[in-house]
C-alpha positions as CSV (number, residue, x, y, z in Angstrom):
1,X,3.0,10.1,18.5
2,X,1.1,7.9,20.7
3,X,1.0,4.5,19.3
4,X,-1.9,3.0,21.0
5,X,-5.5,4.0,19.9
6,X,-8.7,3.4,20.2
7,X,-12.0,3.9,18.0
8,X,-15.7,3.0,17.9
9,X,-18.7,3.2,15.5
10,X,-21.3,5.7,16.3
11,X,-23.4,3.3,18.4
12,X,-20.6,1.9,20.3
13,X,-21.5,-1.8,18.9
14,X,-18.3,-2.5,16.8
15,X,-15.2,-1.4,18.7
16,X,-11.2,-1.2,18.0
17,X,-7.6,-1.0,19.6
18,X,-4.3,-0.3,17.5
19,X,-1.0,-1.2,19.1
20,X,1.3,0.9,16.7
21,X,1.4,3.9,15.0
22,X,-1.3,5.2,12.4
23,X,0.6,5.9,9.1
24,X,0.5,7.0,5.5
25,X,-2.7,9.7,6.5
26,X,-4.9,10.4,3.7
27,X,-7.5,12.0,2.6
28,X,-9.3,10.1,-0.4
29,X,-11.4,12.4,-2.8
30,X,-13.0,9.4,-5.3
31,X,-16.5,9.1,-5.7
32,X,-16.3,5.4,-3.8
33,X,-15.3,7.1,-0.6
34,X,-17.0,9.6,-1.1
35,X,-20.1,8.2,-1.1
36,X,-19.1,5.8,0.9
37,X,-18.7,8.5,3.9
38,X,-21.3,10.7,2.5
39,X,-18.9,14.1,2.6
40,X,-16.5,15.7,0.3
41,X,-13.6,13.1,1.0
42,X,-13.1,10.1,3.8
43,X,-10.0,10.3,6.0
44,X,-7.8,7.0,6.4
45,X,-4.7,6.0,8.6
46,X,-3.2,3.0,7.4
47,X,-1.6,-0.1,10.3
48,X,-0.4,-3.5,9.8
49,X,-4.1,-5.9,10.1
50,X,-1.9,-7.4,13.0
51,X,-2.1,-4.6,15.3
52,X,-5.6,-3.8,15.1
53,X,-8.0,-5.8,17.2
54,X,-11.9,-5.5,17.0
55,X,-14.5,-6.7,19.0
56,X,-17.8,-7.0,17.8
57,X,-19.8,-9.0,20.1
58,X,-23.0,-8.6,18.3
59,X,-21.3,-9.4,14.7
60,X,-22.4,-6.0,13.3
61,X,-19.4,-6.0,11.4
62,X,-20.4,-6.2,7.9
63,X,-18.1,-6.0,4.4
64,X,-18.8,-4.2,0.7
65,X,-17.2,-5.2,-1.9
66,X,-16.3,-1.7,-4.0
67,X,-14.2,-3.1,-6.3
68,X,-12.6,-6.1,-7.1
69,X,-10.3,-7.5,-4.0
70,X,-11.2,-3.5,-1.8
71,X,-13.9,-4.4,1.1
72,X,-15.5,-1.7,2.6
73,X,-16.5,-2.4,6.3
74,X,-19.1,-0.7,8.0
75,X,-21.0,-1.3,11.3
76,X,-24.7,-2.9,9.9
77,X,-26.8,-1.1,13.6
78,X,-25.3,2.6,12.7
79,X,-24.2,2.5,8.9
80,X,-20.5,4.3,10.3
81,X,-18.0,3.2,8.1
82,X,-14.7,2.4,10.0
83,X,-12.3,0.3,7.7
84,X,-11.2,-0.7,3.9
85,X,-8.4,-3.0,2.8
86,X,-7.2,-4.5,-0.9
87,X,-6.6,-8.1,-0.6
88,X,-5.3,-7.6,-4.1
89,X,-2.5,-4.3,-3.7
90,X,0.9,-4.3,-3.0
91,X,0.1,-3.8,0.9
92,X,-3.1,-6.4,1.2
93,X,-1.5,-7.3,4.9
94,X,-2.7,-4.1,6.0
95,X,-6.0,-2.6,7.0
96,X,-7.2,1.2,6.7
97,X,-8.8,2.9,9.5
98,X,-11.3,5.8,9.0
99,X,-9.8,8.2,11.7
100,X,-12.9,9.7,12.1
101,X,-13.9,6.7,14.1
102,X,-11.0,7.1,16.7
103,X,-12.1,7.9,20.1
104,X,-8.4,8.8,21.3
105,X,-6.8,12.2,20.2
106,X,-4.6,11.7,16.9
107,X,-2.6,14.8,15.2
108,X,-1.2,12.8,11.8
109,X,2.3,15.1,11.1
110,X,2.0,14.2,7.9
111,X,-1.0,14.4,5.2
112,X,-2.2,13.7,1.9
113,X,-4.9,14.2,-0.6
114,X,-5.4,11.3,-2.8
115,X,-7.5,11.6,-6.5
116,X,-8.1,14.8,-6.4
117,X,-9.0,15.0,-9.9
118,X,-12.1,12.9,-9.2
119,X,-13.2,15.5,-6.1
120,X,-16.2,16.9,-5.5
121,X,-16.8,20.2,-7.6
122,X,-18.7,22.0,-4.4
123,X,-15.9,21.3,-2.2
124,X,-11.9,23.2,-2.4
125,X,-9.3,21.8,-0.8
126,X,-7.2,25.1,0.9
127,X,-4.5,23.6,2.8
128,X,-1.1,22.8,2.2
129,X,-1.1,19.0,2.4
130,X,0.4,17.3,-1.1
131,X,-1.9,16.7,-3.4
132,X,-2.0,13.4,-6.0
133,X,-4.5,13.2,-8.8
């Protein structure tokens, strides 16, 4: 697996670079990232915050607060959301990356779905990644 990527928001304003690999792959069915993403679940990849660089020249880079300690981030010009961390959790020194955002090829050999229980009734999850409620 390559270990270098790079991503961007939907307008190209807010851009990223990760030096390592993209880890612990899931896909996250609650009704925050949900909405968050506006689709049935939002895919993450997980790195340590120090090999991910961003540059945002125009300081588009803007943070939610979804719950106490999680920030959301989101470019403000194009609405894509690209990160999330938990200042609070067991692994705050790391940063989630939405992979949708990545504009380098990425084939995660491992997957999970994540609160399942809380997934959205229109939408059925048919493959054969692990599933947690």
């Amino acid at each position: 697996m390559d270990n270098q990527h790079q991503g961007s928001c939907l307008c190209g304003a807010v851009t990223y670079q990760v030096c390592g690999p993209l880890k612990a792959v899931t896909h996250c069915h609650c009704s925050k990232c949900r909405k968050s993403h506006g689709a049935a679940f939002a895919t993450y990849a997980s790195v340590p915050r120090s090999t991910l660089g961003i540059s945002d020249p125009q300081a588009l880079l803007k943070g939610y607060e979804s719950s106490p300690g999680v920030l959301r981030q989101f470019c403000s010009s194009c609405g894509s959301s690209l990160f999330w961390c938990d200042a609070q959790g067991e692994f705050r020194d790391w940063i989630s990356i939405a992979i949708a955002s990545l504009d380098t090829p990425f084939c995660p050999p491992k997957q999970k779905h994540l609160c399942v229980a809380m997934k959205a009734d229109w939408h059925a999850i048919t493959d054969q990644h692990p599933q947690v409620q």
